[in-house]
C-alpha positions in Angstrom: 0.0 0.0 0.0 1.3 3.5 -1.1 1.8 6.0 2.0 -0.8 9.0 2.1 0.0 12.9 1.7 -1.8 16.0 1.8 -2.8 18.6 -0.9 -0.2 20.8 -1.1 -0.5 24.1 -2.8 2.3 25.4 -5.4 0.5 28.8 -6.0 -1.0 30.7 -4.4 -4.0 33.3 -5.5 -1.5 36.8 -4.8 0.4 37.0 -8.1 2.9 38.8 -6.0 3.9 35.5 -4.2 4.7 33.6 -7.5 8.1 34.1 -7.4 9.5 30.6 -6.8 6.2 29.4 -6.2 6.0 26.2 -8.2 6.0 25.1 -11.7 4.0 27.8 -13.1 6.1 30.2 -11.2 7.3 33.3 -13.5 10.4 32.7 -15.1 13.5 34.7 -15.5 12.9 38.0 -18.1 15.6 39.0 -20.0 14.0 42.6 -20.2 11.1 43.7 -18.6 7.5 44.4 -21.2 6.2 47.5 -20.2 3.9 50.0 -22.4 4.5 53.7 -22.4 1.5 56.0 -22.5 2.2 59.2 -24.8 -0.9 60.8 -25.8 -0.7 63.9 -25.7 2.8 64.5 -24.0 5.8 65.7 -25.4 8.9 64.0 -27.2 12.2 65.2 -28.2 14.1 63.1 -30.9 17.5 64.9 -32.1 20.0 63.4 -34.6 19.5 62.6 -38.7 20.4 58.9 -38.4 18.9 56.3 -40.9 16.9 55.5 -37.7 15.9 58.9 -37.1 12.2 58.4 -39.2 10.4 55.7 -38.0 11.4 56.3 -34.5 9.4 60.1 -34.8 6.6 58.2 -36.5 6.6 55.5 -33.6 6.3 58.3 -31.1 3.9 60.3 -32.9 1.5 57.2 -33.9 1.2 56.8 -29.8 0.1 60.8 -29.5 2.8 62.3 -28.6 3.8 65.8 -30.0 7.7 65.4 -30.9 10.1 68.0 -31.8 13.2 67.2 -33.8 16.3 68.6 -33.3 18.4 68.0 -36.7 20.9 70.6 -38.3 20.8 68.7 -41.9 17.6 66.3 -41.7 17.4 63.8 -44.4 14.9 64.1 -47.3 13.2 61.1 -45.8 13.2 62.9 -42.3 12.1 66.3 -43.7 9.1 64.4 -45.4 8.0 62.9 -41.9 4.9 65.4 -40.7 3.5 65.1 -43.5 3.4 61.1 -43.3 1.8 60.8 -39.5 -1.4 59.4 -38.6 -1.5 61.1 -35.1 0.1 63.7 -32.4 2.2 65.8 -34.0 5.7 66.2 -35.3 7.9 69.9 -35.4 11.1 69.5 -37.6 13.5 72.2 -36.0 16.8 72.4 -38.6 19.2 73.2 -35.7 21.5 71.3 -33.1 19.5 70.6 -29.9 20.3 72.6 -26.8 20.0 70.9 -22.9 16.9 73.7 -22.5 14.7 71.7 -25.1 14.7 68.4 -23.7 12.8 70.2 -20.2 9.3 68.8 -20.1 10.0 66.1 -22.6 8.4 62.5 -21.5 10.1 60.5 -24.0 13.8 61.5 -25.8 15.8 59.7 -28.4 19.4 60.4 -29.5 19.3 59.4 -33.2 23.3 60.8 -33.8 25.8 59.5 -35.7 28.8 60.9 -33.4 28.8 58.9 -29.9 30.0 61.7 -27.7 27.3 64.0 -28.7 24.9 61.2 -28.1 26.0 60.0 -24.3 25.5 64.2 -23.9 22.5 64.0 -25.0 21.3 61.1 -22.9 23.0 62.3 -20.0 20.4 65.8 -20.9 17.9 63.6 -21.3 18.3 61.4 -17.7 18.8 65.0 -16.1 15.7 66.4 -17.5 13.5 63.1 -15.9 12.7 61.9 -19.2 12.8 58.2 -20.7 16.3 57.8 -22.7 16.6 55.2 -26.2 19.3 55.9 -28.6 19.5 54.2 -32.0 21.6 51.4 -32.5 23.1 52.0 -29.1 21.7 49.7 -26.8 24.8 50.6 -24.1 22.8 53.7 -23.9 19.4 53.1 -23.7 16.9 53.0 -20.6 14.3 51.2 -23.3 14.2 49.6 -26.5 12.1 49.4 -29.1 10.8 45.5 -30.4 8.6 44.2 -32.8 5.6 45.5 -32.9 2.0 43.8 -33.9 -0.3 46.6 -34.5 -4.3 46.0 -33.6 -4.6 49.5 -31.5 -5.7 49.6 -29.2 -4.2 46.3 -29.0 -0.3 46.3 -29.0 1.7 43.4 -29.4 5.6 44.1 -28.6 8.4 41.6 -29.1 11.8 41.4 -27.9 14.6 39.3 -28.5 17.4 41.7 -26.7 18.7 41.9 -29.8 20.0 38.8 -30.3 18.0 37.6 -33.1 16.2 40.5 -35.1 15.6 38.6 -37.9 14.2 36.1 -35.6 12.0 38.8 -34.1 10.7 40.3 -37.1 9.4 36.4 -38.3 7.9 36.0 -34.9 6.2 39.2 -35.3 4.9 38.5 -39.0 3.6 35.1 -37.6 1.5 36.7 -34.8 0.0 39.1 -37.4 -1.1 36.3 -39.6 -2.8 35.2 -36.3 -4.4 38.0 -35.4 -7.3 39.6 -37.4 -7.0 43.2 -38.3 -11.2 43.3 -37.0 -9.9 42.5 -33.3 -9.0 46.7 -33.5 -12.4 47.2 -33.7 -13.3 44.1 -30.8 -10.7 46.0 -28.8 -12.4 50.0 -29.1 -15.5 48.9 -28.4 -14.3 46.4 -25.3 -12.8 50.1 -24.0 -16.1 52.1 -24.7 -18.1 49.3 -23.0 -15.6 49.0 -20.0 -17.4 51.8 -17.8 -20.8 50.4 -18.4 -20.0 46.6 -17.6 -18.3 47.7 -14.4 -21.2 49.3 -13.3 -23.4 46.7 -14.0 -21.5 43.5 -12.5 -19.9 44.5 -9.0 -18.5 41.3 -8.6 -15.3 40.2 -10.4 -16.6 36.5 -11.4 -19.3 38.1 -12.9 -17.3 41.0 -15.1 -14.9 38.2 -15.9 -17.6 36.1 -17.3 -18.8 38.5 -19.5 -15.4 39.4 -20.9 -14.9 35.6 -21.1 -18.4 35.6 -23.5 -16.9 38.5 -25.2 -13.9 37.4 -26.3 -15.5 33.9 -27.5 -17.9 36.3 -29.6 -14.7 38.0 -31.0 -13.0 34.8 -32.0 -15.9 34.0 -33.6 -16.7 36.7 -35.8 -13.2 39.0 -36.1 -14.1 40.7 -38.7 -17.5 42.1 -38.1 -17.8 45.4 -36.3 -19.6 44.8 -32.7 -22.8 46.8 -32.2 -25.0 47.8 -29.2 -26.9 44.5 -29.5 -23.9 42.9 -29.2 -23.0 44.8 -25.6 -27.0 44.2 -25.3 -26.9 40.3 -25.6 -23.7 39.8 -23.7 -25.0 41.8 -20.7 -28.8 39.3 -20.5 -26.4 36.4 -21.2 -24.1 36.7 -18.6 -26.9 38.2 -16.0 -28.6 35.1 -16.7 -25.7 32.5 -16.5 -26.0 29.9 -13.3 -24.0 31.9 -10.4 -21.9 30.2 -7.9 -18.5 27.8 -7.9 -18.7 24.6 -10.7 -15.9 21.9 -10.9 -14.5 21.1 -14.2 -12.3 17.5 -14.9 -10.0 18.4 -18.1 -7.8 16.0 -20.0 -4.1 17.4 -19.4 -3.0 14.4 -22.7 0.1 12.6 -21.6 2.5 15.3 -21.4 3.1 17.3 -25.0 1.6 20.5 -24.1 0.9 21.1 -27.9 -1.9 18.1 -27.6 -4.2 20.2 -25.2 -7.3 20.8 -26.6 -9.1 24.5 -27.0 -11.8 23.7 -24.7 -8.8 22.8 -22.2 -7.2 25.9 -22.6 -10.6 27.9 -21.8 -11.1 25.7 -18.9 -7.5 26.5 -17.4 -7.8 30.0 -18.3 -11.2 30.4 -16.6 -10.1 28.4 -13.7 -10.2 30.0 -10.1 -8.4 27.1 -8.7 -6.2 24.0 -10.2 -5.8 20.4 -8.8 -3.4 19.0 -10.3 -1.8 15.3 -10.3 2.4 14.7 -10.5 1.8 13.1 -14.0 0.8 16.7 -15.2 3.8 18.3 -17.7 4.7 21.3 -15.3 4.4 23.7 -18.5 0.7 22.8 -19.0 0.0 25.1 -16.0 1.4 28.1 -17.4 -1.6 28.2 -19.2 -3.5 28.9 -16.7 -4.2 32.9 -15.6 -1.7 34.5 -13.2 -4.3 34.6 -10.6 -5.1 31.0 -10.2 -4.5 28.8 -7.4 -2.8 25.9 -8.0 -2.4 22.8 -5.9 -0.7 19.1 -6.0 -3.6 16.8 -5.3 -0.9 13.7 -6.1 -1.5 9.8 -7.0 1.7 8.2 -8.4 1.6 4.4 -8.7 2.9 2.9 -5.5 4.1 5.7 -4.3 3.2 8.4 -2.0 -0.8 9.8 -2.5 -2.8 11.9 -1.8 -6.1 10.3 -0.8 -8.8 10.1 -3.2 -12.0 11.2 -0.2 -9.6 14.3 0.8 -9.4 15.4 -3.2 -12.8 15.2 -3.4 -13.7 16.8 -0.3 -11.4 19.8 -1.3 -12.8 19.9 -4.5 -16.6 20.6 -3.0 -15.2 22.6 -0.2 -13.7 24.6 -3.0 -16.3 24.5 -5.8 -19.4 25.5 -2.6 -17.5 28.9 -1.5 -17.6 29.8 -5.2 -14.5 29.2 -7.2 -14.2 27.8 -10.5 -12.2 24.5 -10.0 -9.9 22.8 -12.9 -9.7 18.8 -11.9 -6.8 18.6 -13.9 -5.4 14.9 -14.7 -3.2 13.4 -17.3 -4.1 12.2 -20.3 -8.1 11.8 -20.9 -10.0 12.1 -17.0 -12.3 9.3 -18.4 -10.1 6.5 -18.7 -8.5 5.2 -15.4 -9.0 8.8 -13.9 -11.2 7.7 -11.0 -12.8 10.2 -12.9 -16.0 8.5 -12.1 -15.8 9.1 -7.6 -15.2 12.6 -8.5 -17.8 12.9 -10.4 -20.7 11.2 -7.7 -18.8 13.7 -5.0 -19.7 16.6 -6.8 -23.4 15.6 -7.9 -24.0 14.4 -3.8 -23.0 17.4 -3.2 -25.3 19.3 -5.4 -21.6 21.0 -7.4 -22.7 21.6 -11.4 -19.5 19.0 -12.7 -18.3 19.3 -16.6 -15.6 17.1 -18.0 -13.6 18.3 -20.5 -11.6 15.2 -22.3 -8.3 14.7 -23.4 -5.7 12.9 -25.6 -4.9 9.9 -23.7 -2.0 8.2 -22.8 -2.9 5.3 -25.5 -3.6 7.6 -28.4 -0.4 9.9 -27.8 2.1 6.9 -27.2 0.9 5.6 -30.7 1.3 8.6 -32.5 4.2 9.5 -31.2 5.5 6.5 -32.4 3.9 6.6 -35.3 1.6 3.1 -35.3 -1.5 2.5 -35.5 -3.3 0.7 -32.5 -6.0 -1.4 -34.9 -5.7 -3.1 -37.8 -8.4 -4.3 -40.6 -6.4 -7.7 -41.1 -4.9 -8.2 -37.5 -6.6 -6.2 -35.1 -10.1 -5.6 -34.7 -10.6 -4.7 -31.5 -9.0 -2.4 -29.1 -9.0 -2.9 -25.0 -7.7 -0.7 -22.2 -6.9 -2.3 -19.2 -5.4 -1.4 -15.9 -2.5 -3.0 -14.8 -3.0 -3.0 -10.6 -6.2 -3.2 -8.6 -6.4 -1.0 -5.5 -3.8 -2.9 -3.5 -1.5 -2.4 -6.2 -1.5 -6.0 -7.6 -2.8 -7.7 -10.7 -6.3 -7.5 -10.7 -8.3 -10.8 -10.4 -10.9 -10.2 -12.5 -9.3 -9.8 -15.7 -10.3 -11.5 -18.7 -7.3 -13.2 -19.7 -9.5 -14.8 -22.9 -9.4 -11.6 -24.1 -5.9 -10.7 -23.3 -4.8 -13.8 -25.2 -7.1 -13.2 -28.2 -4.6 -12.4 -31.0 -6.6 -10.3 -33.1 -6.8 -7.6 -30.3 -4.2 -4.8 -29.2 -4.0 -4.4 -25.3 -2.9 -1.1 -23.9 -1.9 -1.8 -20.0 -1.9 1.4 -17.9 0.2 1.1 -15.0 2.0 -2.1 -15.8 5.5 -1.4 -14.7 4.9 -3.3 -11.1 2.8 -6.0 -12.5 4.7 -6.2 -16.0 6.2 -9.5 -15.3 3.3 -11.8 -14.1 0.5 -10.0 -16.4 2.5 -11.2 -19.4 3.8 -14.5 -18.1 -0.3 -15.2 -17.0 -1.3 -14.0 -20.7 0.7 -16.5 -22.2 -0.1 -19.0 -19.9 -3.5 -18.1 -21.2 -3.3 -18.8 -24.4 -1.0 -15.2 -26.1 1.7 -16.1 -28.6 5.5 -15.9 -27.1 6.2 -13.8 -30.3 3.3 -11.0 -30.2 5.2 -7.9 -30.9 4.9 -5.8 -27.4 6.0 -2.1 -26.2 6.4 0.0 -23.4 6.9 3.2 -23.7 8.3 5.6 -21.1 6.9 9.1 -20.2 4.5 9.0 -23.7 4.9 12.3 -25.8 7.3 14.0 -23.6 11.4 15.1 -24.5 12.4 11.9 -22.4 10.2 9.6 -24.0 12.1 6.2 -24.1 10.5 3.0 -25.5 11.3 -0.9 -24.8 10.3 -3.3 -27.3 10.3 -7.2 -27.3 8.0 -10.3 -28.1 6.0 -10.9 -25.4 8.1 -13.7 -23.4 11.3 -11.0 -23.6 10.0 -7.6 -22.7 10.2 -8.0 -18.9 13.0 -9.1 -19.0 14.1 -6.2 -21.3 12.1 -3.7 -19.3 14.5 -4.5 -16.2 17.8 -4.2 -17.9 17.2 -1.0 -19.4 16.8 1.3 -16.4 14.5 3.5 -18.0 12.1 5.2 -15.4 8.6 7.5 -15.8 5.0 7.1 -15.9 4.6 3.7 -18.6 2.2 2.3 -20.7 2.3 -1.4 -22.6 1.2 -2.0 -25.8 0.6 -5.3 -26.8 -0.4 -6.9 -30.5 0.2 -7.9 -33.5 -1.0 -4.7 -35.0 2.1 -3.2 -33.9 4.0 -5.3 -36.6 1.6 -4.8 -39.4 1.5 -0.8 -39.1 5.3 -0.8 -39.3 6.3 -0.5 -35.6 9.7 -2.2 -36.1 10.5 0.4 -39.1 9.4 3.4 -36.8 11.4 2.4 -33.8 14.4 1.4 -36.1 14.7 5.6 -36.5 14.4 6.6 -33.1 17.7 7.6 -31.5 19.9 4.3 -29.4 19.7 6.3 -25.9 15.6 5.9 -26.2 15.0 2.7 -27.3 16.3 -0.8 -26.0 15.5 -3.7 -27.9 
């Protein structure tokens, strides 16, 4: 019997106590994102440099009123006010002087000599004002990035100059994401800010209706919302079911990339998170700053937390009206004990969704590349669990159909039971040579993978040392879809044969 443990929390609600907080913790920044207001406040730029252009339309584009301070602008600088779409730009043909830099929110040195410039931002740090000077980075108190335009959505991108190139591709990806219409999504979520507010006091309730607006967004980018959308959204979300719900969601085996979109809504939305250890650590930093998360763990044969106390947290949780995110690995519906979780929260009168996900089976196969049935070998597929609730081999399997050789059996939690499971199949009547796998920590970087006939994988399993959450596949279908021609490409240090 595995020894017991107690739900331990790895973030708390207070963003401001993340730091070191667990795996969804903040990482280290290289610089920090922040976003400088400038409408309507003034802007010095002096210097002629090829730079010198597009750094006074970037300032005026965000309102401010820039003068510029060159003694010989370029024809491409000169040409400037009358290119900008907003604030306003003053071209002054004369060197700049310490006096016009007072008042100044914003100043960039845009000079070719490097004296003149660490003058100027020495002017510029004296007068209070915020200091970038082109294409010297030694100098600057900010940078400029990549920038995705959907005002008043702004998307900035920095690689601290390391990789502009890289940068720029980044930043032409993102704007094939997003559609130009969110600009107009965005205005009216900022003219129908003040009215929301007033009408939901209570932050679950403004959150829901900015959850129903964005879906509405995604939806339909490119239409222009009205007054009857602002109308709708308000009766929808005043009419929504109030109170705390529990949601199980599918975290798939580990590949973060294999959550599904109804997943990611469900961790975004999530007050709460009760997670287990087989959970990929980066699958939480999906979820909002805000959220709670806490390590509700069951590892095989190992320390657990009990199953009565998750549930009981769960209800506690779910009845003083949070949004809770059951989050397991793989799919919540297969060998999730999904089904206790779910009576706990219907006894105690909690609304319960589930929210599937890839399992363990489905992404061990494709990440191998085989398929798990097959029309002339394998028509039928069977889950099974490899250890009752004492942690032995269950009694009650049906080792008929365990031995049937037109079936592929996928074993969760085999490793303890590996040995006697197959040795009693083949007792049963399963061929020595049916082709069998187990695969190692399914989908992830350390994925490793044991294969053997039947009679040899135990013995194989043992001798290779490999260690992580495993599943065995068993079948012929693994040598008709080409298993052996799959796993002769996979690098030596994962495979033992």
């Amino acid at each position: 019997m595995s020894s017991s443990r107690q739900p331990r929390e790895t973030r708390p609600a207070s963003p401001e106590s993340t730091r070191g907080a667990g795996p969804a913790g903040l990482e280290p920044l290289a610089v920090l994102p922040v976003f400088v207001p400038l409408q309507g406040k003034r802007a010095v730029l002096a210097g002629s440099n090829g730079g010198a252009p597009w750094k006074v339309k970037l300032l005026a584009a965000a309102g401010a009123d820039v003068d510029v301070y060159a003694p010989e602008p370029s024809d491409e600088l000169r040409a400037v006010p009358g290119e900008i779409v907003a604030g306003s730009v003053t071209l002054h043909e004369r060197q700049w002087q310490e006096t016009d830099l007072q008042g100044a929110a914003f100043v960039i040195g845009a000079m070719e000599d490097e004296a003149d410039c660490i003058a100027f931002v020495a002017a510029g740090r004296r007068a209070g004002a915020i200091v970038n000077a082109v294409d010297r980075p030694h100098l600057c108190d900010v940078k400029f990035g990549a920038i995705v335009n959907r005002s008043p959505m702004v998307v900035g991108i920095s690689t601290e100059g390391a990789a502009p190139v890289f940068g720029q591709t980044v930043r032409a990806r993102i704007e094939g994401m997003l559609p130009r219409g969110f600009k107009a999504w965005i205005g009216a979520a900022r003219d129908w800010r003040e009215e929301v507010t007033a009408r939901f006091h209570g932050f679950s309730d403004r959150r829901a209706f900015w959850e129903r607006f964005t879906d509405r967004a995604f939806a339909e980018p490119d239409r222009v919302p009205t007054d009857r959308d602002l109308a709708e959204l308000l009766g929808e979300t005043e009419a929504a079911p109030k109170g705390g719900a529990v949601t199980l969601v599918g975290a798939g085996p580990g590949d973060a990339e294999l959550l599904t979109l109804k997943a990611l809504r469900a961790l975004r939305n999530a007050d709460v998170i009760l997670y287990d250890d087989l959970v990929a650590p980066e699958i939480l930093d999906y979820a909002r700053r805000e959220a709670r998360t806490m390590l509700v763990g069951k590892t095989g044969h190992g320390p657990s937390c009990r199953q009565d106390d998750i549930n009981a947290l769960m209800v506690q949780l779910a009845k003083s009206g949070k949004q809770v995110v059951r989050l397991k690995s793989g799919d919540p519906l297969v060998f999730g004990r999904a089904g206790e979780e779910i009576d706990a929260c219907r006894q105690a009168g909690v609304p319960v969704a589930i929210v599937p996900g890839v399992s363990a089976a489905q992404g061990a196969a494709a990440s191998l590349g085989v398929s798990l049935t097959n029309r002339d070998a394998a028509r039928r597929l069977q889950y099974v669990t490899g250890h009752d609730r004492r942690g032995g081999l269950p009694e009650d399997l049906n080792w008929g159909a365990l031995a049937d050789p037109s079936v592929t059996t996928v074993v969760y939690m085999p490793k303890k039971t590996l040995r006697v499971l197959l040795e009693r199949a083949m007792t049963e009547g399963l061929a020595p040579g049916t082709p069998a796998l187990l695969v190692f920590n399914a989908t992830r970087p350390n994925q490793r993978v044991v294969e053997a006939s039947a009679l040899d994988l135990a013995d194989r399993v043992e001798a290779s040392g490999f260690e992580g959450p495993a599943l065995l596949m068993v079948g012929e279908a693994l040598r008709r879809t080409g298993a052996d021609a799959v796993l002769a490409t996979m690098e030596p240090d994962k495979l033992a044969i």
